[in-house]
C-alpha positions as CSV (number, residue, x, y, z in Angstrom):
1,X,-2.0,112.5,-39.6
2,X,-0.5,112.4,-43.4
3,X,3.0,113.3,-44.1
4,X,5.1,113.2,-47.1
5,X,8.1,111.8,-48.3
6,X,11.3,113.8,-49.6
7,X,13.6,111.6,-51.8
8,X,12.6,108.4,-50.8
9,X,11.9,108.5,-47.5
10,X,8.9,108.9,-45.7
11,X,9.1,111.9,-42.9
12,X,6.5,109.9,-40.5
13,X,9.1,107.8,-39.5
14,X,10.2,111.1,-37.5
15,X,6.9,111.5,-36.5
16,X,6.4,114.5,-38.6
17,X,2.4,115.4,-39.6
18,X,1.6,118.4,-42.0
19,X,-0.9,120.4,-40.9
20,X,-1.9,122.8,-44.0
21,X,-0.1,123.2,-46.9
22,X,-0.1,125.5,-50.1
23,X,0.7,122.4,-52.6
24,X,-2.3,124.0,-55.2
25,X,-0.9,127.6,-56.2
26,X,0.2,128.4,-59.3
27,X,1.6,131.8,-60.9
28,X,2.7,132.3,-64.3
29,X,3.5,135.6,-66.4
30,X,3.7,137.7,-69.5
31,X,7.1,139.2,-69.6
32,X,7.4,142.2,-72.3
33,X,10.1,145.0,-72.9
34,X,9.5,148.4,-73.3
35,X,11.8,150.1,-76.2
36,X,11.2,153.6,-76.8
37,X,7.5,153.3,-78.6
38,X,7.6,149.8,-78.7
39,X,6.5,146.7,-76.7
40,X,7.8,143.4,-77.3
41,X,6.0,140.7,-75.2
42,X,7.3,137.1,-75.2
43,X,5.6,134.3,-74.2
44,X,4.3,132.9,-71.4
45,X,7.1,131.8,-68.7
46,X,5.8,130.2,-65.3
47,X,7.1,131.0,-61.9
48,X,9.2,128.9,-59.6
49,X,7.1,127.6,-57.3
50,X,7.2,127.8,-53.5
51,X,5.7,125.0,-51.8
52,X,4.9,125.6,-48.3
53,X,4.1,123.0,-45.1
54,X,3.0,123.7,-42.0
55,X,4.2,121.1,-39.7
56,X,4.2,119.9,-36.3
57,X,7.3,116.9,-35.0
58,X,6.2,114.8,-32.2
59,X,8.7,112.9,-30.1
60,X,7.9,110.8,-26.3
61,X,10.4,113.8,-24.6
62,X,12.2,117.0,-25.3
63,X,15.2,114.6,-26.5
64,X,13.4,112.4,-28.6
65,X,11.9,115.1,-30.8
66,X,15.5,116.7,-31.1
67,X,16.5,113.5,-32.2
68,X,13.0,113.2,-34.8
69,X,14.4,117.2,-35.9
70,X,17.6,116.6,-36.4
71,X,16.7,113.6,-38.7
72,X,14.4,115.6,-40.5
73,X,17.1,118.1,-41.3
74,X,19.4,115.4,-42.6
75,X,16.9,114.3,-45.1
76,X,15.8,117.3,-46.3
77,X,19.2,119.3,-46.2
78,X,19.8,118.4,-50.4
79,X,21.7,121.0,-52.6
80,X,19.7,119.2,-55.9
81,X,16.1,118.9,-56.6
82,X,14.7,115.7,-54.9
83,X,10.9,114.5,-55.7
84,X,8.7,115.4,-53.0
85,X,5.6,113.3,-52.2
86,X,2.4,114.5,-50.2
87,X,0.6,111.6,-48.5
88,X,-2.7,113.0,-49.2
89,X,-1.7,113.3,-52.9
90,X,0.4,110.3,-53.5
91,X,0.0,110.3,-57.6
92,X,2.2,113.1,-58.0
93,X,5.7,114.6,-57.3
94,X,7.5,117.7,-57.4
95,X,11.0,118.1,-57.9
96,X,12.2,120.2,-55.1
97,X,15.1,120.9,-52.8
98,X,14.8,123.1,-49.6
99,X,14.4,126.7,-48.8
100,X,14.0,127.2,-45.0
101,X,12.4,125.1,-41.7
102,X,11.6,127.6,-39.3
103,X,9.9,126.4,-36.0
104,X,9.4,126.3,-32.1
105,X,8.8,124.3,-29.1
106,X,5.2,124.5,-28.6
107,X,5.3,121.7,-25.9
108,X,7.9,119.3,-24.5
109,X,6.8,116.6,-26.5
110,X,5.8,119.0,-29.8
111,X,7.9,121.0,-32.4
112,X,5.9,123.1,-34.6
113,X,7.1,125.1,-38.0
114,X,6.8,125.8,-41.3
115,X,9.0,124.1,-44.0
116,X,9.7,125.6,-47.3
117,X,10.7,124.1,-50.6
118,X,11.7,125.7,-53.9
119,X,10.8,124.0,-57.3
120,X,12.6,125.6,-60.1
121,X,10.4,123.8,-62.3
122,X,6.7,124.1,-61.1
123,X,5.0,121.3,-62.6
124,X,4.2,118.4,-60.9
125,X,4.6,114.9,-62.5
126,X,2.7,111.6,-62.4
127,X,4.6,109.2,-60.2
128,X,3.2,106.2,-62.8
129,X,5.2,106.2,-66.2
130,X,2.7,105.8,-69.0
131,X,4.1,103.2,-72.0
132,X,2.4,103.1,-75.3
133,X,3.1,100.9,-78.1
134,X,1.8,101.1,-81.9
135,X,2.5,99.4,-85.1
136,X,3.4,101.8,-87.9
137,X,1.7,99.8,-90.8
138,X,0.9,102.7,-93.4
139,X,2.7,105.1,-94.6
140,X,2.8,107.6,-93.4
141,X,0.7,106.6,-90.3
142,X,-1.4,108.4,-87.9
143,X,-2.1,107.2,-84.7
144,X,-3.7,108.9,-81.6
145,X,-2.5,109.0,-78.0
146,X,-4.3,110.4,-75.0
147,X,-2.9,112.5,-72.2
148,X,-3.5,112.9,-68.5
149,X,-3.0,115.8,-66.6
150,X,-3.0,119.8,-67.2
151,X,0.2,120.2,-68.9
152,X,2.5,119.7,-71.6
153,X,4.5,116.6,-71.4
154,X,7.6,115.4,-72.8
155,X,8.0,112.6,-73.7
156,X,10.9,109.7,-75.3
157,X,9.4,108.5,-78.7
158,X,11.5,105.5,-79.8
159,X,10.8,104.2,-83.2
160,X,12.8,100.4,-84.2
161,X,12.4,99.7,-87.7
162,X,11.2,96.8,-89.1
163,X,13.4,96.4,-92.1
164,X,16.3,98.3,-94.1
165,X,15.6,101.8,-94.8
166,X,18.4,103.4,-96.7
167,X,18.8,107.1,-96.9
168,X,15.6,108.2,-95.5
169,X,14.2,111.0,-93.9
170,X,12.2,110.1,-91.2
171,X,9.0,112.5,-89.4
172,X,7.7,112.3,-86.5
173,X,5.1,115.0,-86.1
174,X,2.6,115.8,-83.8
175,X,-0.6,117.5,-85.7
176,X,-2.6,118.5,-82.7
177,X,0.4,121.0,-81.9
178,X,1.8,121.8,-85.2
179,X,5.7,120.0,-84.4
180,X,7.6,118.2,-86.3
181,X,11.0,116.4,-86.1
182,X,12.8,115.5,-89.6
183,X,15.9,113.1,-89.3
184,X,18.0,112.0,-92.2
185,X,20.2,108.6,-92.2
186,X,19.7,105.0,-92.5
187,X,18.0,101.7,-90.5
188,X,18.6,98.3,-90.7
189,X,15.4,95.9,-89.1
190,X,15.7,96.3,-84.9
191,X,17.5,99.6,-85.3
192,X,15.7,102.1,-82.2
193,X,15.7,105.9,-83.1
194,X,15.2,107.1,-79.9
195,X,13.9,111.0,-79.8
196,X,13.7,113.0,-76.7
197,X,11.5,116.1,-76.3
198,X,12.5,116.5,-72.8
199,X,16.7,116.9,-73.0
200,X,16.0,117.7,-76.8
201,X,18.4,114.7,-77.9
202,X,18.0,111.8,-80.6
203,X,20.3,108.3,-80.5
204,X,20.3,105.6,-83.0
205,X,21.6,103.0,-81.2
206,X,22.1,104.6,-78.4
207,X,24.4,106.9,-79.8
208,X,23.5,110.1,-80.0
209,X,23.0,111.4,-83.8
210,X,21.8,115.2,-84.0
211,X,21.0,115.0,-88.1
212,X,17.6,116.7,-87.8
213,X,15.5,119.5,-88.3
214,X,12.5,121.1,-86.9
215,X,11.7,120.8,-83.8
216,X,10.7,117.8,-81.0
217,X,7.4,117.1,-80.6
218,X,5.3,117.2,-77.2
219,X,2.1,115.9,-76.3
220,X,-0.6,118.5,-74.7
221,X,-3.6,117.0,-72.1
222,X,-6.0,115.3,-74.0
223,X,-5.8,113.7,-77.3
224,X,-2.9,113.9,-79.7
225,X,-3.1,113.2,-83.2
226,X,1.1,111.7,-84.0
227,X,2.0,111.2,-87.5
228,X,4.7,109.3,-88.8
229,X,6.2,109.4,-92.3
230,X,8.7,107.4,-94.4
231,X,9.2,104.6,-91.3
232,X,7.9,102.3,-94.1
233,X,5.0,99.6,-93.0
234,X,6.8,97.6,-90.5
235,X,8.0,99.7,-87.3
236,X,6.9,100.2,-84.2
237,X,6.3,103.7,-82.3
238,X,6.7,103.4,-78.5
239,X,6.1,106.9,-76.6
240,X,7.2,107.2,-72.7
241,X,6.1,110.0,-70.2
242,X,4.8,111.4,-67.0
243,X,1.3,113.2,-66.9
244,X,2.5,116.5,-66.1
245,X,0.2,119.2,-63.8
246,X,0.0,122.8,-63.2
């Protein structure tokens, strides 16, 4: 029977099988406040998500499934999100740490339970990394990149010049969702301008270098229309990320 793996390792070498589990729920609501005649509603904020297993641990004795539980407590007993990996589906991961295991003896050979994880962030992410590279040879330049899953991802976009570029203000926008990062400094050819939507940082260099504007740009499922302006005609774009899903 499947299992799954929780940071790295795989629970089947503790003979544990999942029997049902609730990996395909999601939740998400419309917050609002209520002041004296008026209702302000904010946007849309999604739910931690509880990810549920029912489980059974098989062992030749009574001992030797102690010795299969206690293991499985060991691996999963993490104070910090961990990815967690269903067998039957391997493509994704979760970020989760654990909530409860709860279980009996149902035979001498046989512990059965339930195991419950909490993920803070409910989204789950493609375990592939997708990489795509462009030459920026007009400017500005427009290029198109296509997105998997059912949610927003974020992505790193790292531009490295091509030449000098004194005192420029570089964008980087994304037109399909209306965001746009300005920055303001200057390149020499090879220099990387590395721009990250997910920890909202930006390094030239590798050193970080916060003189922007506007806001980072993310990429929605489907197709994404990314302009770039004032990188002259000799750059490169490269964009990093995970498919995310709901």
């Amino acid at each position: 029977m499947a299992s799954f793996t929780f940071n790295s390792v795989d629970l089947a070498d503790y003979d544990l099988s999942v029997i049902s589990s609730n990996f395909f729920e999601f939740s998400q609501s419309l917050p609002y406040t209520q002041l004296q005649d008026y209702t302000l509603i904010g946007g849309y904020k999604r739910n931690a998500l509880g990810l549920r297993m029912n489980v059974v641990i098989q062992g030749t004795n009574a001992a030797d499934v102690i010795s299969n539980l206690d293991n499985v407590k060991k691996t999963l007993a993490s104070e910090e999100e961990k990815e967690l990996i269903l067998d039957s589906i391997n493509t994704r991961y979760w970020n989760a740490r654990l909530e409860s295991l709860d279980g009996d003896f149902v035979a001498n050979t046989a512990w059965q339970g339930t195991i419950t994880f909490l993920c803070p962030d409910p989204l789950a992410y493609s375990t592939t990394e997708t990489s795509s590279d462009f030459n920026i040879d007009a400017d500005p330049d427009t290029i198109v990149e296509t997105v998997g899953g059912t949610a927003i991802a974020k992505p790193v976009w790292t531009l490295t010049a091509g030449e000098t570029l004194t005192d420029v203000t570089i964008k980087l926008e994304n037109v399909t969702t209306d965001e746009e990062l300005q920055w303001t400094g200057s390149l020499v050819d090879e220099d990387e301008l590395e721009i990250d939507s997910q920890y909202w940082t930006v390094k030239k260099n590798g050193t970080v270098d916060m003189n922007i504007t506007g806001e980072f740009p993310r990429l929605i499922a489907g197709s994404n229309s990314i302009k770039v302006t004032a990188f002259s005609t000799t750059g490169t774009l490269n964009i990093t990320y995970r498919d995310a899903y709901l």
